[in-house]
N, CA, C and O of each residue as an XYZ file, in Angstrom:
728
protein
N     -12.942     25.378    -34.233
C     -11.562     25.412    -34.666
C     -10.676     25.091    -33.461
O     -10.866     25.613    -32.363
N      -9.533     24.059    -33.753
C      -8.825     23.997    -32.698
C      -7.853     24.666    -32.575
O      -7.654     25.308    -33.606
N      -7.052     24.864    -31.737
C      -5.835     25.724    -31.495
C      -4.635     24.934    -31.330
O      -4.563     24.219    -30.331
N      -3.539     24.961    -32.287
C      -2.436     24.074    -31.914
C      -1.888     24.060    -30.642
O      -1.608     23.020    -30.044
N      -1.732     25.123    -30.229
C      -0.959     25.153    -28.606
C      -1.589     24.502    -27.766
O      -0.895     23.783    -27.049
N      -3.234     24.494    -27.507
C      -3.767     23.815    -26.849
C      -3.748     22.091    -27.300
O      -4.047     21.224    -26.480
N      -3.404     21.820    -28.525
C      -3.187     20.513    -28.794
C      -1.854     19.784    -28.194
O      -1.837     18.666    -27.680
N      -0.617     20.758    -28.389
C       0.665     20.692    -28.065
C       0.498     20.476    -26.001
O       1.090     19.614    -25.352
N      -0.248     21.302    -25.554
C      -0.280     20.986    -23.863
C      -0.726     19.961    -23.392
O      -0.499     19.563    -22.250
N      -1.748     19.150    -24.625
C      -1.992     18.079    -23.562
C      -0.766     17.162    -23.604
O      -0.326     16.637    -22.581
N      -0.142     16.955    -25.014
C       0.829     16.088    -24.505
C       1.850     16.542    -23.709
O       1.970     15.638    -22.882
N       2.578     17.303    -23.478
C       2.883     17.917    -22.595
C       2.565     17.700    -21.230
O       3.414     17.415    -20.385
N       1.211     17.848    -20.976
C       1.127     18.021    -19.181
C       0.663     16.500    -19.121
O       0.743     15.985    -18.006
N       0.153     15.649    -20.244
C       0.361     13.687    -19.614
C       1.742     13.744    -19.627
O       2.053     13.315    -18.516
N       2.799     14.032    -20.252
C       4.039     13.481    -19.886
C       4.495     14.129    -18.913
O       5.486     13.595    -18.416
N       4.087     15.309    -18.317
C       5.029     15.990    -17.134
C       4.222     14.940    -15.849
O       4.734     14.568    -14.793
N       2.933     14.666    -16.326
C       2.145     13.892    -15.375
C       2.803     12.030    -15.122
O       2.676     11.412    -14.065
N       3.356     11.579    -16.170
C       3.894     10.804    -16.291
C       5.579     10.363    -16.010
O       6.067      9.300    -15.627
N       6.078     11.404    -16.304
C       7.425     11.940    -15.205
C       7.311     11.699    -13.904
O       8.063     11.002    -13.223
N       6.108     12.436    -13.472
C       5.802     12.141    -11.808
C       5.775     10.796    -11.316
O       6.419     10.266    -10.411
N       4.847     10.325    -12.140
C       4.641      9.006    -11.457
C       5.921      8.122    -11.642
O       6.295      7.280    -10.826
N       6.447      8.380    -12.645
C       8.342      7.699    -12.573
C       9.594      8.146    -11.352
O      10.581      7.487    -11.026
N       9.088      9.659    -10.779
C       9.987     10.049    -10.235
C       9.360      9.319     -8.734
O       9.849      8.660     -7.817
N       8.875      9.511     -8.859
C       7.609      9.462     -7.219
C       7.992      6.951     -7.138
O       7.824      6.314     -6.098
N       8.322      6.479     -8.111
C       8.527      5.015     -8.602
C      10.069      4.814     -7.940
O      10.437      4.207     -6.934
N      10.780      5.567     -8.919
C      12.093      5.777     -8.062
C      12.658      6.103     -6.773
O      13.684      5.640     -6.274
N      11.611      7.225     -6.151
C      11.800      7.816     -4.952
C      11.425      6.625     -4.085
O      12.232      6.558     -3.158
N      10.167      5.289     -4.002
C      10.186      4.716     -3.369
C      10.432      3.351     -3.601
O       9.758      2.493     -3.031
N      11.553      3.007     -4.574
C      11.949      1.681     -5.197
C      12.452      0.659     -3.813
O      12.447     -0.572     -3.833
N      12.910      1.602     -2.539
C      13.254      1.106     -1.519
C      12.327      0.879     -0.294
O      12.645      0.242      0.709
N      11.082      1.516     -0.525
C      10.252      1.406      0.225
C       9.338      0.168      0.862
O       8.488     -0.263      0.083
N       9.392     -0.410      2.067
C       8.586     -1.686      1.993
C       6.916     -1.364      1.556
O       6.129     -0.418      1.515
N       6.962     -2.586      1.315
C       5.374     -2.717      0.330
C       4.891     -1.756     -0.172
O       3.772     -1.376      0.175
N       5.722     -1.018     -1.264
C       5.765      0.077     -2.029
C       5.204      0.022     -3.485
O       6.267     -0.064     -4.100
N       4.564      0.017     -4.107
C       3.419     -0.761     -5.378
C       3.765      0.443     -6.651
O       3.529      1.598     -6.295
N       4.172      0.311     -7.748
C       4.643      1.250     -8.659
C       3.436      1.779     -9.538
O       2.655      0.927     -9.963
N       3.251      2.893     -9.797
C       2.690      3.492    -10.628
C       2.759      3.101    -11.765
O       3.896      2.630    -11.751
N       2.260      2.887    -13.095
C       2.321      2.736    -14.672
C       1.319      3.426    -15.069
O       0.166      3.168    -14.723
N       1.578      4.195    -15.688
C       0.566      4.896    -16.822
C       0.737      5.067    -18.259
O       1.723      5.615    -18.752
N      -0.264      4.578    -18.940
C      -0.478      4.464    -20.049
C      -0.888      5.301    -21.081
O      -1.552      4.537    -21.781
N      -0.908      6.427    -21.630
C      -1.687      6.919    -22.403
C      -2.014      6.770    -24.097
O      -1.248      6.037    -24.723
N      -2.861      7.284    -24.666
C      -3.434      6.998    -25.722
C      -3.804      8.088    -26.851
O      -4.265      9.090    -26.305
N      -3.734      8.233    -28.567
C      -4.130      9.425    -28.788
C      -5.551      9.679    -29.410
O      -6.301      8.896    -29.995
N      -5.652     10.617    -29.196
C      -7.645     10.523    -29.550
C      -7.271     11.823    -30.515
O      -6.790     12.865    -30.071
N      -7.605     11.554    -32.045
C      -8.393     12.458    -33.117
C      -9.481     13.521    -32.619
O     -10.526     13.400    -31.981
N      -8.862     14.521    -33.127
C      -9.480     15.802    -33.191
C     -10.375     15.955    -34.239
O     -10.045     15.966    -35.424
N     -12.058     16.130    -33.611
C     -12.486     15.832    -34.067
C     -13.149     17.512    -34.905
O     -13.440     18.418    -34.123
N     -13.347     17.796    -36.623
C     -13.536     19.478    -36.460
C     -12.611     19.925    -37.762
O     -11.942     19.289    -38.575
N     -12.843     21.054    -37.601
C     -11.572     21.809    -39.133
C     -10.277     21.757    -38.421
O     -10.077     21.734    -37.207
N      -9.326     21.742    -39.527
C      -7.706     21.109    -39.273
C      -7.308     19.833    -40.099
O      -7.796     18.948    -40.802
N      -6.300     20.217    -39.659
C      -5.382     18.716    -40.232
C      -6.328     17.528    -39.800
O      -7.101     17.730    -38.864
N      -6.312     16.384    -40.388
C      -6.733     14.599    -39.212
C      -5.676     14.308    -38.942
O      -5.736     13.093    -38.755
N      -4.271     14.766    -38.722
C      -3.821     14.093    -38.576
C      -3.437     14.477    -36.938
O      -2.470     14.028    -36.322
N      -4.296     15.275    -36.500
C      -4.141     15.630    -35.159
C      -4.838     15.455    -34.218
O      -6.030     15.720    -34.374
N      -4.409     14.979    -32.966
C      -4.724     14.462    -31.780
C      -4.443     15.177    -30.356
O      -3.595     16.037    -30.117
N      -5.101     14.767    -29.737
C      -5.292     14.509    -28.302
C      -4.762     13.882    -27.379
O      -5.192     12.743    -27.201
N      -3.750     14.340    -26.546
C      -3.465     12.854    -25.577
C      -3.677     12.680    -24.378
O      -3.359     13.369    -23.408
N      -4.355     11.516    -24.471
C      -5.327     11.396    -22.346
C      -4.556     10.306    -22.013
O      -3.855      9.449    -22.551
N      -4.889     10.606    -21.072
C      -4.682      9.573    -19.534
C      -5.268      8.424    -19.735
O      -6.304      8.407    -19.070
N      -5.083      7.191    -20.481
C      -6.148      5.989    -21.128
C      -6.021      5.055    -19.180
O      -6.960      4.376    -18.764
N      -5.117      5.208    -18.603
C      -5.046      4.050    -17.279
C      -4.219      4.751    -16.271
O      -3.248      5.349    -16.736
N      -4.358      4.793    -15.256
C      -3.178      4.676    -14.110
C      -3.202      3.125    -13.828
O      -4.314      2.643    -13.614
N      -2.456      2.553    -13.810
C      -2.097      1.281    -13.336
C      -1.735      0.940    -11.790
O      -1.556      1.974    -11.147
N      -1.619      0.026    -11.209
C      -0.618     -0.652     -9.832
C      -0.344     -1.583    -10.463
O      -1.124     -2.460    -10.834
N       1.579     -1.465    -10.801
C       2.239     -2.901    -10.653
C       2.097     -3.884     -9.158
O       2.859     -3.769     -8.199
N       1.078     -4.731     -9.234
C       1.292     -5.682     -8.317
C       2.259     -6.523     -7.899
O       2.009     -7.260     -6.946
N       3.555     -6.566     -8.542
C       4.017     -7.376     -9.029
C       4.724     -7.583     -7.343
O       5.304     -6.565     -6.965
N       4.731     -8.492     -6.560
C       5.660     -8.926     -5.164
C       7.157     -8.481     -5.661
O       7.668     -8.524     -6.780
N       7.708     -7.996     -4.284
C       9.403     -7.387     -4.182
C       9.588     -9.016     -3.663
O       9.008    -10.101     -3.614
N      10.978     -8.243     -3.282
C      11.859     -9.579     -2.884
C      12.014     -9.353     -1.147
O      12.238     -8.208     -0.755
N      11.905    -10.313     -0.281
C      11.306    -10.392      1.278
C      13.118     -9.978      1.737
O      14.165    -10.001      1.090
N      12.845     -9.695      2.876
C      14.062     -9.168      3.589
C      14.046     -9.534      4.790
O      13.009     -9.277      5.401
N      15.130    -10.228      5.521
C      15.106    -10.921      6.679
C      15.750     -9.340      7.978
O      16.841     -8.773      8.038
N      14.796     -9.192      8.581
C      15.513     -7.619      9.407
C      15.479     -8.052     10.909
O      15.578     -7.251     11.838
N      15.301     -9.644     11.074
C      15.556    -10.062     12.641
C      14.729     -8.952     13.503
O      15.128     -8.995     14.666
N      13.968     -8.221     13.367
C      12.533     -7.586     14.407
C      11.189     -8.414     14.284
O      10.396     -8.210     13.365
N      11.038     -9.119     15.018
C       9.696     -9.885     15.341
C       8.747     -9.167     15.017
O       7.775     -9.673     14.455
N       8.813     -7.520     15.353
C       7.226     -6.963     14.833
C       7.598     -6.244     12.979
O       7.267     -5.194     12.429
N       8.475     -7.533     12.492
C       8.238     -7.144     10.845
C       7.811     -8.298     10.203
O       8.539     -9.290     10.240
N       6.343     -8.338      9.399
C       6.219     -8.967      8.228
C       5.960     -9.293      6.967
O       5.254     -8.410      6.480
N       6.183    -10.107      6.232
C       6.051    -10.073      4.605
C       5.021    -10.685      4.545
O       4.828    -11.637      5.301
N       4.021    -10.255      3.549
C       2.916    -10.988      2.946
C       3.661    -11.978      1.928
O       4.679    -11.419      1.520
N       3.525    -13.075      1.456
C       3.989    -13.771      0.873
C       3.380    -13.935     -0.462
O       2.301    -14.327     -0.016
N       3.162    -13.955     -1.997
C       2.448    -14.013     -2.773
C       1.484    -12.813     -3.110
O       1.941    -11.725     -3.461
N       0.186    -13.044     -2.995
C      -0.978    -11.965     -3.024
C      -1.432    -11.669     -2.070
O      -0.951    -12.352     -1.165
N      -2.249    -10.884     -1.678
C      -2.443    -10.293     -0.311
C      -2.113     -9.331      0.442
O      -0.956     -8.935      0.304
N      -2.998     -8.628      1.486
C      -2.482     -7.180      2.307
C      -2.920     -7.304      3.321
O      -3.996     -7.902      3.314
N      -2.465     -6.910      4.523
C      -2.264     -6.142      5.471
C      -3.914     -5.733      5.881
O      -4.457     -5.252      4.886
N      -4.595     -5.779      6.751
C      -5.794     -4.730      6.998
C      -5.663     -3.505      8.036
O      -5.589     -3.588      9.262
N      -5.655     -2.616      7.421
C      -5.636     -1.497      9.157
C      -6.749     -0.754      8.955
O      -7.391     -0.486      7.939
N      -6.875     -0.448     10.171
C      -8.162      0.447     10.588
C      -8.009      1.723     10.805
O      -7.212      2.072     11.676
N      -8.859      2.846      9.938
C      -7.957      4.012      9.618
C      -9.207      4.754     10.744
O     -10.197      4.221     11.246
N      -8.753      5.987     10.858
C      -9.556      6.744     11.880
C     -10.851      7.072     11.890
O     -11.541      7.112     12.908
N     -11.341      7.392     10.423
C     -13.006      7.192     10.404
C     -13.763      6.198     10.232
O     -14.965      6.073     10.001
N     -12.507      5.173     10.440
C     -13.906      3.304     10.579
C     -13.618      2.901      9.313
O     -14.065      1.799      8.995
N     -12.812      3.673      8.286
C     -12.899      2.489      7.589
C     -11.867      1.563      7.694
O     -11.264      1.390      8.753
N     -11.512      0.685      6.211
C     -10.422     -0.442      6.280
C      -9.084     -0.159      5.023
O      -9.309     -0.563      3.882
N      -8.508      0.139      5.152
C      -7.375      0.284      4.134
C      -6.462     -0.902      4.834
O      -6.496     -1.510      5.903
N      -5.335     -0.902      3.239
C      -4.762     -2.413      2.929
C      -3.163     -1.690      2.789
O      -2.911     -0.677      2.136
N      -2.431     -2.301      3.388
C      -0.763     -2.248      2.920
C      -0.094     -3.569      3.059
O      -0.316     -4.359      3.976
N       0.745     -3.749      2.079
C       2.228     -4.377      2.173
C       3.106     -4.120      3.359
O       3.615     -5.095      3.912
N       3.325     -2.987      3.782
C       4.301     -2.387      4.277
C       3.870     -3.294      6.089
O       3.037     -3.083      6.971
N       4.961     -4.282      5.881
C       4.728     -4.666      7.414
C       6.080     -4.842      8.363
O       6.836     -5.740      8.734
N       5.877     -3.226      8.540
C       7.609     -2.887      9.181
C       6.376     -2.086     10.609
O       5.848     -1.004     10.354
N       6.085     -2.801     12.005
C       5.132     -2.661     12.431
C       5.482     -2.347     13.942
O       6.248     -3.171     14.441
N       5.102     -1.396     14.703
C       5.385     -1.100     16.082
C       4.178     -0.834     16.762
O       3.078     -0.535     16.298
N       4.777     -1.083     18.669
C       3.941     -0.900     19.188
C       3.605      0.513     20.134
O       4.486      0.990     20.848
N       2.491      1.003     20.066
C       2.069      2.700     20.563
C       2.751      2.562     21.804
O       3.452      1.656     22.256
N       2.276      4.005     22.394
C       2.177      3.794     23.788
C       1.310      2.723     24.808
O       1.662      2.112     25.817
N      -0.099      2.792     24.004
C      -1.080      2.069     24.650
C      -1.122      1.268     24.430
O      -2.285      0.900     24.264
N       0.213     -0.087     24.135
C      -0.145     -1.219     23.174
C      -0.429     -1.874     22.340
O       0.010     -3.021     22.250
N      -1.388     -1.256     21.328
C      -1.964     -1.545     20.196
C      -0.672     -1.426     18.935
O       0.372     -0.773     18.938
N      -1.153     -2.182     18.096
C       0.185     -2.464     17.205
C      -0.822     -2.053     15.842
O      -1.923     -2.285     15.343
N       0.652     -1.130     15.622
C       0.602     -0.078     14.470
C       1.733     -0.229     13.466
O       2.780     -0.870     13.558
N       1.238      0.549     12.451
C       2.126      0.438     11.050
C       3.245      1.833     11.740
O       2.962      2.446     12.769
N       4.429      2.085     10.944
C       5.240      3.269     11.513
C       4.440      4.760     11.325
O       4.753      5.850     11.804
N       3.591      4.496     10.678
C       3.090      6.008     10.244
C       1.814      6.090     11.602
O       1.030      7.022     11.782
N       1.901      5.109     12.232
C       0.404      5.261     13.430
C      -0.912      4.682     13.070
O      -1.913      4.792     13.777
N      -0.863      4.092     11.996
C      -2.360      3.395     11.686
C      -2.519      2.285     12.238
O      -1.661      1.447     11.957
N      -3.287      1.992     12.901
C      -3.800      0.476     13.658
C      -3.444     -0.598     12.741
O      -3.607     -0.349     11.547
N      -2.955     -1.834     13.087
C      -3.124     -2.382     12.407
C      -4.718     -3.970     12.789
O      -4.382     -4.761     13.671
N      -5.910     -4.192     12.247
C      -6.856     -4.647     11.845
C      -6.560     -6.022     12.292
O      -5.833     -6.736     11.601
N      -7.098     -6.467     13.457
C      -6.988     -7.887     13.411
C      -8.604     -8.638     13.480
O      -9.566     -7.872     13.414
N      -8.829     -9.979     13.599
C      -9.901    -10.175     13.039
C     -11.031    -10.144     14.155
O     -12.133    -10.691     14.151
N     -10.515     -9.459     14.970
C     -11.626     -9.378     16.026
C     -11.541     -7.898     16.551
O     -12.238     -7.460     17.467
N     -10.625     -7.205     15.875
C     -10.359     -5.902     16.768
C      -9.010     -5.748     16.660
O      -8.214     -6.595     16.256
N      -8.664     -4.102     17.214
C      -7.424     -3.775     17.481
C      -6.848     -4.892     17.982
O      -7.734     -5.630     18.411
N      -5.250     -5.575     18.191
C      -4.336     -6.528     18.408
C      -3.674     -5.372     19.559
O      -3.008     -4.397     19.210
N      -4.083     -5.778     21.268
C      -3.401     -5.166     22.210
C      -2.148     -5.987     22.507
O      -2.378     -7.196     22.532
N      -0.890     -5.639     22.738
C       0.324     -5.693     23.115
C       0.688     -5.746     24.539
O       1.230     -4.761     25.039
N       0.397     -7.014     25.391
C       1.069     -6.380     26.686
C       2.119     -6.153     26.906
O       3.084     -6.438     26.197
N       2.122     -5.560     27.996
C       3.663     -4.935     28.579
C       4.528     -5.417     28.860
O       4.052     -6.485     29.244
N       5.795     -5.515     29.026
C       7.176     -6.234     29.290
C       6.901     -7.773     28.369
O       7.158     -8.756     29.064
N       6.550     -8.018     27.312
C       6.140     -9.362     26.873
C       7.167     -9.394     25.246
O       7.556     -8.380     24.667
N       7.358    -10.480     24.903
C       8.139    -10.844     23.549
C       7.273    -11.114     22.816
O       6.447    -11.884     23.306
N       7.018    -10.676     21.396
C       6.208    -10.655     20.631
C       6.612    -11.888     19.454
O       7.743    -11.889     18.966
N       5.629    -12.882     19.069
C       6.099    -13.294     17.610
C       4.486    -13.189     16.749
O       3.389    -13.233     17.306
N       4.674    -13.080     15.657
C       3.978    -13.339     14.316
C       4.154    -14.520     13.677
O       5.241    -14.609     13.106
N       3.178    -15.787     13.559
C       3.349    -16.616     12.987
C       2.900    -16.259     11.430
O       2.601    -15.161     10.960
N       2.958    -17.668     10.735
C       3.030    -17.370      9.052
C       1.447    -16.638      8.887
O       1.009    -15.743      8.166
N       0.861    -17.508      9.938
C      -0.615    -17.070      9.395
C      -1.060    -16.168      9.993
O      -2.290    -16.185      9.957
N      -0.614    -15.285     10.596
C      -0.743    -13.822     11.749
C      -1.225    -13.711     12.602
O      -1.798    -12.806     13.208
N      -0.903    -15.211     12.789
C      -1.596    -15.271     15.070
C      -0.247    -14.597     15.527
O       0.880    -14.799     15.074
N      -0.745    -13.520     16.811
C       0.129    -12.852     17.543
C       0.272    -13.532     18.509
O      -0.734    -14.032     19.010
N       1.439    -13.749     19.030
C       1.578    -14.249     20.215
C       2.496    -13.608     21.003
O       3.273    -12.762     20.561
N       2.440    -14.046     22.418
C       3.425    -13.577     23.677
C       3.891    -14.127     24.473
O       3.134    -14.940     25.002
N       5.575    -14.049     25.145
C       5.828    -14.307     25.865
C       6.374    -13.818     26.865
O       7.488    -13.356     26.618
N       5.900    -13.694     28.345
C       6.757    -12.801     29.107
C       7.760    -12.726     29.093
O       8.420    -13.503     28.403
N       8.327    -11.780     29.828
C      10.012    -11.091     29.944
C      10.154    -11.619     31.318
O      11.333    -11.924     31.499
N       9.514    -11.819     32.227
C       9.494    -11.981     33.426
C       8.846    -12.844     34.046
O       7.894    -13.314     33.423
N       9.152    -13.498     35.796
C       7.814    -14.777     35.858
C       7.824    -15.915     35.139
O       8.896    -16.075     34.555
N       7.003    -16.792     34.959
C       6.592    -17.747     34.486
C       7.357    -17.985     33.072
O       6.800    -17.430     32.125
N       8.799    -18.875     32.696
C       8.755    -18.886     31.419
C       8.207    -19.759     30.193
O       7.991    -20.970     30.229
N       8.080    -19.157     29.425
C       7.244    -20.233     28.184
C       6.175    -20.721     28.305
O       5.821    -21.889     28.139
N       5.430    -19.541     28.700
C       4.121    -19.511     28.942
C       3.644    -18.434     27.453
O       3.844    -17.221     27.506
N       3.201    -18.902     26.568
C       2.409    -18.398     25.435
C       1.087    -18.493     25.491
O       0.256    -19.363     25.749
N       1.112    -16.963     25.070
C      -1.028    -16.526     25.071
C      -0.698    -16.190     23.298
O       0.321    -15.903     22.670
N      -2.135    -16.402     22.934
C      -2.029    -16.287     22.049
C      -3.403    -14.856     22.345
O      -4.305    -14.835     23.182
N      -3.018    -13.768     21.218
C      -3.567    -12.608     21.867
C      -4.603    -12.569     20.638
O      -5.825    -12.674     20.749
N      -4.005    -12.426     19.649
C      -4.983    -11.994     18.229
C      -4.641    -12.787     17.185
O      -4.094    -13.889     17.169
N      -5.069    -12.018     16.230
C      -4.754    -12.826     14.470
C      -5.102    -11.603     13.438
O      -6.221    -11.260     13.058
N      -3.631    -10.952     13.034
C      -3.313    -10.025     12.076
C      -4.478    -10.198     11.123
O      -4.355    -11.370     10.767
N      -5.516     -9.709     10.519
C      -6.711     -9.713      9.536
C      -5.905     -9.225      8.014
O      -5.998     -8.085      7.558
N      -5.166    -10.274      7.407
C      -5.100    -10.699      6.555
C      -6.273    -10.455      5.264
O      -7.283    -11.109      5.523
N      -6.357     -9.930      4.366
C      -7.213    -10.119      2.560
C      -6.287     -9.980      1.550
O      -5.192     -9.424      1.473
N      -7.351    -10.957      0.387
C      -6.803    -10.375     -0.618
C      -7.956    -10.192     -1.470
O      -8.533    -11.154     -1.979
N      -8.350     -8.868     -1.660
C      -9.408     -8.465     -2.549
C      -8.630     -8.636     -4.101
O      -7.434     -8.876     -4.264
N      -9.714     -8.434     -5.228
C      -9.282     -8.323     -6.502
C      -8.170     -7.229     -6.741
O      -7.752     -6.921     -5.624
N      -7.755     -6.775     -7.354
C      -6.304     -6.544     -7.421
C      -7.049     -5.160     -8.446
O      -6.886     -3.954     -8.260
N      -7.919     -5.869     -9.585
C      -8.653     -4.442    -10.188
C      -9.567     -3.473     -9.063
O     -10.079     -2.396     -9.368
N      -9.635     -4.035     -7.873
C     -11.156     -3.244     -7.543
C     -10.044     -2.343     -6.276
O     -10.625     -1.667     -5.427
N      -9.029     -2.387     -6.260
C      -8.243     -1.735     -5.444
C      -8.058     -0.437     -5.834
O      -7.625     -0.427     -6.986
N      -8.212      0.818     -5.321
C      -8.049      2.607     -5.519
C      -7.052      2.798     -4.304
O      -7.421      2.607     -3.145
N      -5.517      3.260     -4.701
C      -4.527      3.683     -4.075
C      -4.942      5.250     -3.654
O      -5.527      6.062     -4.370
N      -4.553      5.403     -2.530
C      -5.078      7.064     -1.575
C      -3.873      7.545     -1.528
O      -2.807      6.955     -1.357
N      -4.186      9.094     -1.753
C      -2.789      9.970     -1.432
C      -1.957      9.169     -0.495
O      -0.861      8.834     -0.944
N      -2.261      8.780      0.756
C      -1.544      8.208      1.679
C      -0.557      6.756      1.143
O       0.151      6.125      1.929
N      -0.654      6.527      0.137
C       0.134      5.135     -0.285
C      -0.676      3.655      0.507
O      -0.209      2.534      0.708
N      -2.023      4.216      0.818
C      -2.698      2.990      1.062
C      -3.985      2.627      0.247
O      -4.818      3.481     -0.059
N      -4.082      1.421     -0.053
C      -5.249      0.468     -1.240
C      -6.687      1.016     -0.161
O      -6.671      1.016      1.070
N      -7.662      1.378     -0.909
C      -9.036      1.172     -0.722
C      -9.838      0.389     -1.626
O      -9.453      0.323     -2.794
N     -11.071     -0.322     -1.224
C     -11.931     -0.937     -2.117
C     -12.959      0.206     -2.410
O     -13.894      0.010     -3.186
């Protein structure tokens, strides 16, 4: 036998669950490379003595709108837009590889160039070191380059190359942290 109240909570706690993911959508509508939540749910028949005309309601999808924002020109050399499809690679502290949009990007103390929250950012040979007193650019295709501040001018090294993917878009799992895993 089912119990109405317990029928009445699930819809209930998918929509308080579904609230969230709208409020948590809004809260970062301003956020760079910020990817929106959608959730879908569905009703499933109770199956047993009672009415049929009563249901169940689950969680049928969490979604990621993939859908690209609109690029913003912020004149800082260490900011960039992925253009189309595609992310970001950084290298998170236990070795693995997580993926962001968000390429609003600085450099540590020790050089190495990081996202604002401190995650490395993944280039295709290794951490991307930053020397010292030097002008930084990002080309389209994420060769880093440098030019001194001092000495010799217009002298360009080319240091690294931002490690760029774009995995399938289904096989992507978003982490508490607001970053894509495969």
């Amino acid at each position: 036998m089912d119990r109405v109240i317990y029928t009445a909570m699930t819809g209930a706690s998918h929509a308080l669950t579904q609230q969230a993911g709208m409020a948590n959508n809004m809260a970062n509508a301003t956020t760079n490379g910020f990817r929106a939540e959608m959730h879908a749910f569905r009703a499933v028949p109770i199956e047993g003595e009672g009415l049929p005309t009563r249901a169940f309601v689950v969680d049928a999808s969490v979604m990621t709108d993939f859908t690209p924002g609109t690029l913003q020109q912020t004149g800082r050399s260490l900011d960039l837009a992925v253009q189309g499809q595609g992310f970001i690679a950084l290298s998170m502290p236990d070795g693995s590889e997580a993926y962001t949009r968000n390429g609003n990007l600085t450099v540590n103390t020790n050089g190495l160039l990081q996202t604002r929250s401190g995650t490395l950012v993944q280039g295709e040979n290794g951490p991307i070191t930053i020397p010292p007193d030097t002008e930084v650019a990002i080309a389209a295709d994420g060769t880093v380059s440098t030019v001194p501040r001092f000495g010799t001018p217009n002298t360009v090294s080319v240091i690294g190359r931002i490690k760029l993917v774009n995995p399938p878009e289904h096989a992507l799992e978003r982490g508490g942290d607001g970053l894509f895993r495969r």
